[in-house]
N, C-alpha and C positions, 0 to 999 in steps of 0.2 A: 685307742679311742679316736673318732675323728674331731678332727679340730673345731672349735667352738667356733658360731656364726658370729661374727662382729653383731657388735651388740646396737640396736636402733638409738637413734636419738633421741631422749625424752621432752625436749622442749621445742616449744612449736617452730621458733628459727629455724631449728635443726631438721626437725621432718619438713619446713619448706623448702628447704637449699637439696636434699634430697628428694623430693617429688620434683624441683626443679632438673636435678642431673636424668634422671630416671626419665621424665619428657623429653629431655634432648634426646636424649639418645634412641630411645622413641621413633621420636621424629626423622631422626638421622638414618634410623634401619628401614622405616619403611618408606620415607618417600621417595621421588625418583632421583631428586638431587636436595641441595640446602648450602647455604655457604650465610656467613655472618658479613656484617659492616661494624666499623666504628660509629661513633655518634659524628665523626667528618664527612658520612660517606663511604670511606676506602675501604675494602673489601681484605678481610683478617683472614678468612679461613674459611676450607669447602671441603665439602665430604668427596671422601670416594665415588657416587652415585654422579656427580655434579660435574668430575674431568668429562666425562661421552661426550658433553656439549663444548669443551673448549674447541676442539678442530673447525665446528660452524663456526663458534662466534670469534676465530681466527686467530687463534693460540695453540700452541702446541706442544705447552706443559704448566702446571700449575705455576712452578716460577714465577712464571711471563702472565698470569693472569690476576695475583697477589700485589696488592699495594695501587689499585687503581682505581682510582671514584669508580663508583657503579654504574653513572648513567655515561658513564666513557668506554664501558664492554659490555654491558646487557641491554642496547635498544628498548625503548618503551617502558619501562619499568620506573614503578610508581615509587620506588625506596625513600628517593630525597623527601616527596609527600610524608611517608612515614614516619622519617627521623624530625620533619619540623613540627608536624601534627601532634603526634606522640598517638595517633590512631590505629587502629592496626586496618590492614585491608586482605580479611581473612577468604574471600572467593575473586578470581576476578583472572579474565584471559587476557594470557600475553602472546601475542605474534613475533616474534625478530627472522634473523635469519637461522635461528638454529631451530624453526618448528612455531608451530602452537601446542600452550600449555596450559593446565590451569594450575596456578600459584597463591603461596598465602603468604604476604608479608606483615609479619607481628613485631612493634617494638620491643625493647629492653630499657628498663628501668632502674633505676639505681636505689634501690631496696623502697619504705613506704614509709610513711610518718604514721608512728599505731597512733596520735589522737587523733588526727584530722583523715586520714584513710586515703589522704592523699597518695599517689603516685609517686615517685624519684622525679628527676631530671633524666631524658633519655639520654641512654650512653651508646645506643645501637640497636642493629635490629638482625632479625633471621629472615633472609627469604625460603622458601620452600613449595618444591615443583611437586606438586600434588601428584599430575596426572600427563604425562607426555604424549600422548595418545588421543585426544580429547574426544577428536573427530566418531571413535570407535566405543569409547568408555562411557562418554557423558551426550551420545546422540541426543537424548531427550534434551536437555540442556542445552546442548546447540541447535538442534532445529526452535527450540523455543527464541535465543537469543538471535537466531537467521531471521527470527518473526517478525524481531522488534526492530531489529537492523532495516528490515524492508518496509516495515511502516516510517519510520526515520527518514528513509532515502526519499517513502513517496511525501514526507511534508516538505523535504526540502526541494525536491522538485518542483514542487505547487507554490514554493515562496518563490522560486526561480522563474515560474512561470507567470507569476500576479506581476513579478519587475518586468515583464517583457509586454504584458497585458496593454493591449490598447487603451485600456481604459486608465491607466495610471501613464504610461509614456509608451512610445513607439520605441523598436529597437534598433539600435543604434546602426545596423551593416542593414538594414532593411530587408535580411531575408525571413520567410517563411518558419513561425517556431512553432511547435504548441503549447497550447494556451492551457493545457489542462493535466492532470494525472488522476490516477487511481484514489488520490484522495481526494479530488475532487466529486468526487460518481458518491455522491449523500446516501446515506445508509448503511444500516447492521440486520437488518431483515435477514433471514434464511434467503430469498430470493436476490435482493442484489449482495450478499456474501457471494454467494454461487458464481452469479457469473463475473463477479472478479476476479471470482479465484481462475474461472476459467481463461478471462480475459490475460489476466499474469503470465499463466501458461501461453498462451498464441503470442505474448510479448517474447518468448523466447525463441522463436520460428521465422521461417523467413518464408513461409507460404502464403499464400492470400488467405485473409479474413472475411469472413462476411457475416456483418451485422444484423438481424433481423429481428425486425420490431413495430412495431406502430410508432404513430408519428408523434413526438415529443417523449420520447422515452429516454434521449441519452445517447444518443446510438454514435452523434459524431460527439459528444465526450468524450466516449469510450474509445472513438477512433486514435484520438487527439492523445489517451493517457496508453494503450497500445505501443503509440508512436516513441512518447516519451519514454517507457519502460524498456524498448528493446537497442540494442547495440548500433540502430540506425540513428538513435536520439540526437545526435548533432550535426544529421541532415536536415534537410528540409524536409516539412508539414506542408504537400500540396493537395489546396481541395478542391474539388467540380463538383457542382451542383447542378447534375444534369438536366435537371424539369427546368433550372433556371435561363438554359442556353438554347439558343433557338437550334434546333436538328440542322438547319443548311451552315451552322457557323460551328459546332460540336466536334469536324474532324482537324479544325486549323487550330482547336483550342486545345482538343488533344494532341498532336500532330505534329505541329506547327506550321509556319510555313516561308519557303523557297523566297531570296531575294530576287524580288521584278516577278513572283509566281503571277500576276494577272496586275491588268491596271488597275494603278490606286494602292498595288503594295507597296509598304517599306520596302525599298532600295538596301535595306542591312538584314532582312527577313524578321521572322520571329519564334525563338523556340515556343513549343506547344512545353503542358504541362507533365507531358510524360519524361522530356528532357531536363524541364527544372526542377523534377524529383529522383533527377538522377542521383545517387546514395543516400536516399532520404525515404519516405514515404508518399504517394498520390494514396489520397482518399475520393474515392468514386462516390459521393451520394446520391442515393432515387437511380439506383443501375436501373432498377424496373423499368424503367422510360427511356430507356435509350433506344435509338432507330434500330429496327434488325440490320439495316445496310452497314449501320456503323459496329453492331456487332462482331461481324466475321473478320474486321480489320483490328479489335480489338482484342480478340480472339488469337489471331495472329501476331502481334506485337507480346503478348504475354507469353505464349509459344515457344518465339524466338529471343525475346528479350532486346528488338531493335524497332523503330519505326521508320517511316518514309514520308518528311514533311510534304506539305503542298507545292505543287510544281518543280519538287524534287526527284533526283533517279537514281540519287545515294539514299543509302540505309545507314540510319546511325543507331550506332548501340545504347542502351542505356540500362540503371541498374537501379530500379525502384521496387519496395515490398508497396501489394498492391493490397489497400482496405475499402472494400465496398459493401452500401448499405442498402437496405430497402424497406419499406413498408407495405411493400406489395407481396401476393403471392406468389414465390417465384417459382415452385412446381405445377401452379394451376396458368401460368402464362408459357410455359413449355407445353403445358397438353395443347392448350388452344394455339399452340404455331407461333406467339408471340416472343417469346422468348427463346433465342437456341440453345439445346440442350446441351449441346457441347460446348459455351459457355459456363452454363453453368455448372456443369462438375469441375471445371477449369476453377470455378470463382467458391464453389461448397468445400472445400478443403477443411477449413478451422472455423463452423457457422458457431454465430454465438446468438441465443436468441434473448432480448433484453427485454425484462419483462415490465409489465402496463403498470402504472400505478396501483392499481385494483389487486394485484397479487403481490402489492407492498406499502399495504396501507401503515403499517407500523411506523414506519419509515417517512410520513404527513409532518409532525410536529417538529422531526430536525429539517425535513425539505422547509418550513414554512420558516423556520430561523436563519435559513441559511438563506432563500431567497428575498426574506423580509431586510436582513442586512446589505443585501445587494443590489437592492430598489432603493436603500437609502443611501449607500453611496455613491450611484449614481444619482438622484434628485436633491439631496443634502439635508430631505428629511428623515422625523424619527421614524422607525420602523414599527408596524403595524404588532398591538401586545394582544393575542387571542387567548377567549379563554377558554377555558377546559372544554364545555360544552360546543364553543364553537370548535373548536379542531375535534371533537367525537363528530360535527356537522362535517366537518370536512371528509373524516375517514368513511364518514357513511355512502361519500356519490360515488359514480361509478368513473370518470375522468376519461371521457373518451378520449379527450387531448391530451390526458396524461400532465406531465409536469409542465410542458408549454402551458397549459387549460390550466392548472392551478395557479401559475405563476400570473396570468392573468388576472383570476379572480382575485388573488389579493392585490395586483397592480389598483383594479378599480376598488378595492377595499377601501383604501390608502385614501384615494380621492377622492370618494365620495360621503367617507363617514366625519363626522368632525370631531370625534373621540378618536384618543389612538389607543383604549382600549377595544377591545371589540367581541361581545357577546354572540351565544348561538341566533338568537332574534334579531341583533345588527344584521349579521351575516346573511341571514338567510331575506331577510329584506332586500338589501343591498345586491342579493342573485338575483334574485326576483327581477328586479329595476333592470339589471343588466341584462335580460334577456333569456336565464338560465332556465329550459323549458321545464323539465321534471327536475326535483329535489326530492334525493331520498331522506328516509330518516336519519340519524344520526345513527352512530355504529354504536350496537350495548358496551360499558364498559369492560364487561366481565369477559365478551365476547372476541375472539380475531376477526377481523374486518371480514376477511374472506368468507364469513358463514354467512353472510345477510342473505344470500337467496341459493335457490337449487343450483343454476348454471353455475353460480361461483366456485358452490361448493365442491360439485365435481371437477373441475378445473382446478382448484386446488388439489388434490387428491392425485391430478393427473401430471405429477412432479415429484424427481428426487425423491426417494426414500429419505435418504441422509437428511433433506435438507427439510424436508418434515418433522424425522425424531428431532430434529437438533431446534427446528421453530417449538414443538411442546416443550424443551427441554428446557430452553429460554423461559417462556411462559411460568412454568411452574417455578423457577429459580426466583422471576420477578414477585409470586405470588409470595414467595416466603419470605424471602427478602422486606417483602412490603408488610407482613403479617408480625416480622419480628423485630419491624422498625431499625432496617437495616445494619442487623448482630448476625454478622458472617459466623459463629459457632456455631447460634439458636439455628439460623437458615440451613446448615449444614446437616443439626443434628434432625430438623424436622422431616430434611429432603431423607434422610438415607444416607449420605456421604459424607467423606471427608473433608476437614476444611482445605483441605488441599487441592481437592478435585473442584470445591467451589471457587476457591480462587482462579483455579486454571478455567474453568469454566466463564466467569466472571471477566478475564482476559483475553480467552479465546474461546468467542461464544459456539464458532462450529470445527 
């Protein structure tokens, strides 16, 4: 007869301390590694899974890896948290030298009090290497965590960049920073999502950019967070304004120019701004207006990657990524002889076109909070409170000036109303007195800005699929959202989806 199965425990002790053996061991066969601590820290005991990583983290048998606080051979790792918390930290990546991993560290307890249901005193804890692979097993998971790490990086950019900010102190070595990032550029629209995501990407290239936009849209922002986001970031930010500089002073400012080049020079010369963007950035703005003479020399410095200052007969090298913007038409001033063509495929590389207010109206009500706090810290008054029906006033004009043009209207808002509320009939008064020729209506609420008239509407239309389904996608998330009094299950289960896909959705609108 074969032998009788050991018999179960009948009292509940008993089947816990065995569902407990049963879990270790569990744990022990499938994960990739696990080893214990005492409640001191010092590291008791590891499974077989767990020696593969002693030779990285620089041992070369278990011996020599037994009896040693844990944050004294496994880098990074959260255990001491563990053991004083008594929490467990059951998802969460760890980097060292022997890889990325994702890990689970659970404490141990010293049995529970049955009245109060209390916990023990911790005596120790398990770690346990889920997944050694991460990069491969849990892609979603990491690109999602890549996502949040890069929104991270750009707020901390933009706090590094307000401390360098003219407006709060000048910087200290007085060179050239920028002022701005990707989180600066206001917006969750389908339209400005889009082109940061594009802008991100041309962050990563060392090609020329070119910005194209109407005027007040962002454009040298965008140059400025460009700058910030790519591997150039701790050169210099140099910018030309070229509508600003007179055509017969344009080649000494790019240029520079030769000691004793004519009289009345500096006697030390003076580099141009193509030199003091040497491993940094030159941003070119309004290229459109540049002399065609000054073209072909411009043309040639990109080329070859050297210039030749004024009254000079050396060529000096230099190494700038080149961003230049325009609000002009720069294929309809190559037909007309105005512009050289061969510039400009030189300069059309990575074009990014930045779109008008009017195709990001959604996008009104955070632009109006953000610029309304930025009028008042610079004037040290309170910032202008609109209400509902006025920012529908606002979504409804067309902004030929784009966010320059609005950032106006509420500059004169601010001063001329003596409420810092502000209703749709302040407002639209208050245009009126300013000058504002036509006033549209206000945008339906039910409605996207973009449908107010024919032209719009095909203009919208005339963009991104992607960034269309994902603008209705948006829309209807908010409807339901708003319908079920924002109950992420109600809103899930009205849309169709998972609450899962709402969340992801909810976090990552495209």
């Amino acid at each position: 007869m074969p032998a009788a199965s050991p018999a179960l425990p009948l009292d509940a002790d008993g089947i816990l301390a065995l569902a407990a053996r049963s879990m270790f061991k569990l744990f022990s066969s499938v994960s990739q590694g696990m080893f214990l601590v005492d409640r001191s820290g010092r590291i008791v005991w590891m499974n077989e899974g767990y020696k593969r990583f002693l030779p990285a983290l620089g041992f070369s048998s278990q011996d020599q890896f037994l009896g040693h606080m844990v944050e004294d051979v496994i880098p990074n790792t959260l255990m001491r948290q563990v053991l004083e918390s008594g929490e467990p930290v059951l998802i969460d990546l760890l980097t060292n030298k022997a890889g990325t991993f994702v890990v689970s560290r659970i404490p141990l307890h010293e049995g529970e009090d049955s009245e109060s249901g209390k916990l023990g005193p911790v005596i120790g804890a398990i770690g346990i290497v889920l997944f050694d692979q991460p990069q491969t097993t849990l892609a979603p998971l990491i690109n999602k965590f890549a996502l949040l790490q890069r929104d991270l990086d750009d707020a901390r950019r933009e706090l590094a960049s307000q401390r360098n900010n003219p407006l709060f102190k000048h910087a200290a070595d007085g060179l050239r920073r920028s002022k701005y990032t990707f989180a600066s550029f206001v917006g969750s629209s389908p339209a400005a999502v889009e082109v940061k995501r594009h802008a991100r990407r041309a962050a990563q290239s060392n090609s020329p950019v070119l910005l194209l936009g109407e005027t007040g849209t962002g454009k040298e922002l965008l140059a400025h967070a460009v700058h910030a986001a790519s591997s150039r970031a701790d050169g210099q930010f140099v910018s030309v304004n070229i509508a600003a500089v007179p055509d017969t002073l344009l080649e000494a400012e790019f240029f520079g120019v030769a000691p004793g080049a004519f009289t009345g020079a500096d006697r030390k010369g003076r580099q141009g701004k193509f030199k003091l963007a040497d491993g940094g950035t030159l941003f070119l703005d309004e290229i459109g207006d540049m002399p065609l003479g000054l073209q072909a020399k411009l043309l040639r410095a990109l080329q070859e990657g050297e210039i030749e200052p004024l009254g000079s007969n050396k060529l000096v090298p230099f190494d700038a990524r080149l961003i230049a913007a325009t609000s002009r038409d720069l294929p309809a001033l190559v037909r007309d002889g105005r512009f050289r063509e061969d510039l400009y495929y030189r300069l059309n590389v990575l074009p990014l076109r930045v779109p008008p207010l009017r195709e990001r109206r959604a996008d009104i009500p955070a632009l109006v909070e953000v610029l309304g706090e930025d009028m008042a810290l610079r004037s040290g008054e309170a910032p202008p409170e609109l209400t509902p029906d006025a920012l529908a006033l606002l979504a409804g004009q067309r902004w030929r000036g784009n966010i320059r043009e609005l950032r106006n209207v509420l500059e004169q808002v601010t001063m001329r109303s003596d409420s810092q509320r502000i209703d749709a009939a302040m407002l639209e008064a208050i245009m009126r007195e300013s000058g504002v020729e036509q006033i549209d209506a206000a945008a339906p609420a039910h409605e996207s800005a973009v449908e107010l008239d024919e032209a719009t509407r095909n203009a919208a239309l005339l963009r991104p699929l992607e960034a269309q389904v994902a603008e209705l996608e948006q829309r209807a998330i908010a409807a339901a959202m708003a319908a079920t009094g924002g109950n992420k299950l109600a809103a899930s289960r009205m849309l169709g989806i998972s609450r899962a896909t709402l969340y992801d959705r909810l976090v990552n609108p495209v």
